[in-house]
One Martini backbone bead per residue (centre of mass of N, CA, C, O) as a GRO file, in nm:
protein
  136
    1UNK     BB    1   1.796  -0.297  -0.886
    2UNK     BB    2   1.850  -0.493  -0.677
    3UNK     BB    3   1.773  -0.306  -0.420
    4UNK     BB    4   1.476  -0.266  -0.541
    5UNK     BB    5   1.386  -0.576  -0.536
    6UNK     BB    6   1.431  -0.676  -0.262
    7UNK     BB    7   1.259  -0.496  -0.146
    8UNK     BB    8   1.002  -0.553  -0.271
    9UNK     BB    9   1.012  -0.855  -0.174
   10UNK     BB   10   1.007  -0.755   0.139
   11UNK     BB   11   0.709  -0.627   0.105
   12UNK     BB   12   0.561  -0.869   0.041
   13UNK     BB   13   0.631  -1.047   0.292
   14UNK     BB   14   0.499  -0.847   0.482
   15UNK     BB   15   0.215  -0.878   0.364
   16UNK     BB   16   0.216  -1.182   0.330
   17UNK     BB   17   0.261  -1.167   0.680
   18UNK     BB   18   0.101  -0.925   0.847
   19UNK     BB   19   0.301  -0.693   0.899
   20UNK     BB   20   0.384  -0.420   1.094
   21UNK     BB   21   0.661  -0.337   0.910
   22UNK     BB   22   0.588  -0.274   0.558
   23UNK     BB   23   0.749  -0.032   0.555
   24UNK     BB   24   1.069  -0.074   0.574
   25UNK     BB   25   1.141  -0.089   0.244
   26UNK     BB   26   1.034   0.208   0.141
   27UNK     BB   27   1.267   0.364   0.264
   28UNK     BB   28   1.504   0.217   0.095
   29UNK     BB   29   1.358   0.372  -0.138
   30UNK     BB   30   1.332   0.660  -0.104
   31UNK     BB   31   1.672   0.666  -0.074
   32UNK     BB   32   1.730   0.589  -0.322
   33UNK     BB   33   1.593   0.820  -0.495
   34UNK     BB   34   1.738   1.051  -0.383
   35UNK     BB   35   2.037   0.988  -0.449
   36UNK     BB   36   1.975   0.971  -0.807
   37UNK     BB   37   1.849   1.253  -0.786
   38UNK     BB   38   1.911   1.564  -0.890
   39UNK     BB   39   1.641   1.683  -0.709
   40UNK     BB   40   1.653   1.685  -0.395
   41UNK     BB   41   1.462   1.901  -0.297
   42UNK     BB   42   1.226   1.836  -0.449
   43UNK     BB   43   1.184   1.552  -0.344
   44UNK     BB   44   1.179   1.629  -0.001
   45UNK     BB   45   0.905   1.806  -0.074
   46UNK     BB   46   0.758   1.598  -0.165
   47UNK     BB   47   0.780   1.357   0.052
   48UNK     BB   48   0.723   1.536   0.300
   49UNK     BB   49   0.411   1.604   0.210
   50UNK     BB   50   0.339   1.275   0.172
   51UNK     BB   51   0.342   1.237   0.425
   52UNK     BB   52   0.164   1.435   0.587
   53UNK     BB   53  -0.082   1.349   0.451
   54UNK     BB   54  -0.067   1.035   0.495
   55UNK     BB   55  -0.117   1.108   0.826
   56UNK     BB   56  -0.417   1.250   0.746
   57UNK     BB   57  -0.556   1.018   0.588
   58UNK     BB   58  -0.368   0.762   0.733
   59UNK     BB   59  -0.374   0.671   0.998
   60UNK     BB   60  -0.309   0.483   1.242
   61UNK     BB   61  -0.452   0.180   1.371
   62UNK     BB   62  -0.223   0.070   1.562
   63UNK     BB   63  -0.035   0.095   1.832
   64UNK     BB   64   0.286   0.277   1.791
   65UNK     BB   65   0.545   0.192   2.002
   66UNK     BB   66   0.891   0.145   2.096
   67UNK     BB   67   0.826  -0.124   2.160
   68UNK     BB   68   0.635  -0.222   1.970
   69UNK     BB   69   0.512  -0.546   1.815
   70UNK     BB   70   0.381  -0.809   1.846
   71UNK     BB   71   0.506  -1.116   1.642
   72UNK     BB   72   0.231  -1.240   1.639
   73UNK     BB   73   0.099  -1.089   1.525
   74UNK     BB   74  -0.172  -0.943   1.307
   75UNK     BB   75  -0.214  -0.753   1.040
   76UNK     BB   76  -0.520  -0.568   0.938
   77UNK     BB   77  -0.552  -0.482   0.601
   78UNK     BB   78  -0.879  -0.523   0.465
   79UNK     BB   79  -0.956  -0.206   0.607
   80UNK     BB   80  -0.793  -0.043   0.396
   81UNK     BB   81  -0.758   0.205   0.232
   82UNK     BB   82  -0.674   0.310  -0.082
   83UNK     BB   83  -0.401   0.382  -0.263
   84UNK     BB   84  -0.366   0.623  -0.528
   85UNK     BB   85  -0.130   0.760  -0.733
   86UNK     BB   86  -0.268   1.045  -0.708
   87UNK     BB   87  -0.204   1.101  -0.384
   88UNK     BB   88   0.123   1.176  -0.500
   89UNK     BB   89   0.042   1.368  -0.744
   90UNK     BB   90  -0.210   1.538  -0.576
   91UNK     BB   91  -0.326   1.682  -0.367
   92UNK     BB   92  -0.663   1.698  -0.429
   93UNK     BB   93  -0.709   1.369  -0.456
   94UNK     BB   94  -0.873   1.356  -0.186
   95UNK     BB   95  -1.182   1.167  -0.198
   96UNK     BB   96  -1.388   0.946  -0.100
   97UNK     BB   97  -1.562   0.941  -0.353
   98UNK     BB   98  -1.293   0.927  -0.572
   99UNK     BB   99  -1.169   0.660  -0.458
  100UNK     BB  100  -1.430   0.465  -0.475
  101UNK     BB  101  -1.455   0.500  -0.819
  102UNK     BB  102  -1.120   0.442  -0.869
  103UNK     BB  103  -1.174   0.132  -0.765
  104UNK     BB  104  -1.418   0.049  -0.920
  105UNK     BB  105  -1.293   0.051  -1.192
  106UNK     BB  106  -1.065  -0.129  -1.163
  107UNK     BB  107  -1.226  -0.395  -1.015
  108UNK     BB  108  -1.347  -0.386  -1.333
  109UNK     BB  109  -1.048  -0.467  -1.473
  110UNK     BB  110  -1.097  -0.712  -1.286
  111UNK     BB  111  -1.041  -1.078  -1.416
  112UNK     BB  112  -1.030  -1.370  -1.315
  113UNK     BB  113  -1.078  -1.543  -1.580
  114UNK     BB  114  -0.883  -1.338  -1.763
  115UNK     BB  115  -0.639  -1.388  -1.521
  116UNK     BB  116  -0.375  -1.618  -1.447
  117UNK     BB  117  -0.254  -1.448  -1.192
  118UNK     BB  118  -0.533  -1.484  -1.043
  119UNK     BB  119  -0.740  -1.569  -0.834
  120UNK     BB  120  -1.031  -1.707  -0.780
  121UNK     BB  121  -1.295  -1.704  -0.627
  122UNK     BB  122  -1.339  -1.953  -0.502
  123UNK     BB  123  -1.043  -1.976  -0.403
  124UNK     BB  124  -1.019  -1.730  -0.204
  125UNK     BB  125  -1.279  -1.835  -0.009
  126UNK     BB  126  -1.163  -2.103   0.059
  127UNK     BB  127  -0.900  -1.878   0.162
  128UNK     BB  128  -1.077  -1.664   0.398
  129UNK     BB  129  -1.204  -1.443   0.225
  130UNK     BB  130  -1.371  -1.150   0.269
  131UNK     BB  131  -1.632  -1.152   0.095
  132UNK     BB  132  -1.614  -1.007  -0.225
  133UNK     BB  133  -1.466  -1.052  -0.509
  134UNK     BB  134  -1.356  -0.758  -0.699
  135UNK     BB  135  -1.571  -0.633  -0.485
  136UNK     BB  136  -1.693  -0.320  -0.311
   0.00000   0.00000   0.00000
């Protein structure tokens, strides 16, 4: 659980800090999925599959080389389509209008003004949010 913790932790860090390395916590918490399951080999192809669709639906938008990312940049991850639950389990789950449906559904049971959780809308736009907030 603390493994688990830690790395969520880390991932928030790095999303709510633009960092273009979001992805390494994700890796030790994959390792650690594997690790647990007793179906490793099953665990092995579904995972290597959802890598595979994943790199064909959503490709890098900016050019990851060995040599890294200069460290000052920051990754605008504002334009990047949402990637819902459903596909990582289901291969057919992706179509771009089907993803804008599941999005706007979402974004419809979610309300700023009772969910004590999220930021108001006035309060987003006055910290820089472009656009319209909870609106897609």
């Amino acid at each position: 659980m603390w493994v688990t913790s830690s790395a969520i932790e880390d991932l928030s860090w790095n999303f709510n800090n633009k960092s273009f390395y979001i992805h390494e916590p994700i890796v030790g918490i994959a390792l650690l999925a594997e690790y647990i399951t007793p179906e490793k080999k099953l665990f092995r192809e579904w995972f290597t599959d959802v890598l595979k669709r994943a790199a064909e639906v959503y490709p890098c938008r900016y050019n990851y080389s060995d040599d890294g990312v200069n460290e000052k940049e920051e990754y605008d991850y504002s334009s990047e389509p949402p990637v819902f639950r459903e596909f990582f389990f289901d291969s057919d789950s992706y179509d771009e209008e089907v993803v804008k449906q599941r999005a706007n559904i979402f974004m419809q049971s979610v309300k700023d003004d009772n969910n004590p959780y999220l930021r108001s809308s006035e309060e987003m736009i006055e910290l820089g949010f472009n656009g319209t907030p909870y609106i897609l």
